[in-house]
C-alpha angles and dihedrals in degrees: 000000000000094000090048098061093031082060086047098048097046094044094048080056106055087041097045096045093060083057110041093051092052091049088039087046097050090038100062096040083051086060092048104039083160079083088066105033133242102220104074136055090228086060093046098051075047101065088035095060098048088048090057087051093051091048094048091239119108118169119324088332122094118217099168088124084069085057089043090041088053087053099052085048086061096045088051086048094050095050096037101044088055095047093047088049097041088048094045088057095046090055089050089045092057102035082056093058 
């Protein structure tokens, strides 16, 4: 059972960190748009792309299941994680008595 949610949880991580940092990298170039520019077109297609690929919607293609999909790889880190830490400290509990 251990190994089973020790491959979830890495998996959801490795999953879930590709996402999160781009949704962490266009988010914050979405807060300081001064990084980008405002003067010239260029700069504006720019910011609007990036906020396309922070929404999950590029074009005329939706991607907002990426977006849903980083969130359910926080949430299995986040369960996972704290089963695998609870049980750890109940093994050591009980390898101590």
């Amino acid at each position: 059972m251990l190994r089973v949610l020790r491959f979830i949880h890495v998996l959801a991580g490795l999953v879930g960190s590709v996402l999160i940092v781009l949704l962490a990298a266009t988010g914050l170039l979405l807060n300081h748009r001064s990084f980008i520019g405002y003067s010239s077109d260029t700069a504006f297609q720019l910011q609007k792309l990036i906020f396309s690929l922070h929404t999950g919607a590029v074009g005329s293609h939706s991607f907002i299941w990426l977006t849903d999909l980083g969130a359910i790889c926080m949430i299995t880190l986040a369960i996972t994680g704290t089963w695998l830490w609870t049980t750890s400290i109940i093994q050591r509990k009980g390898v101590q008595k």
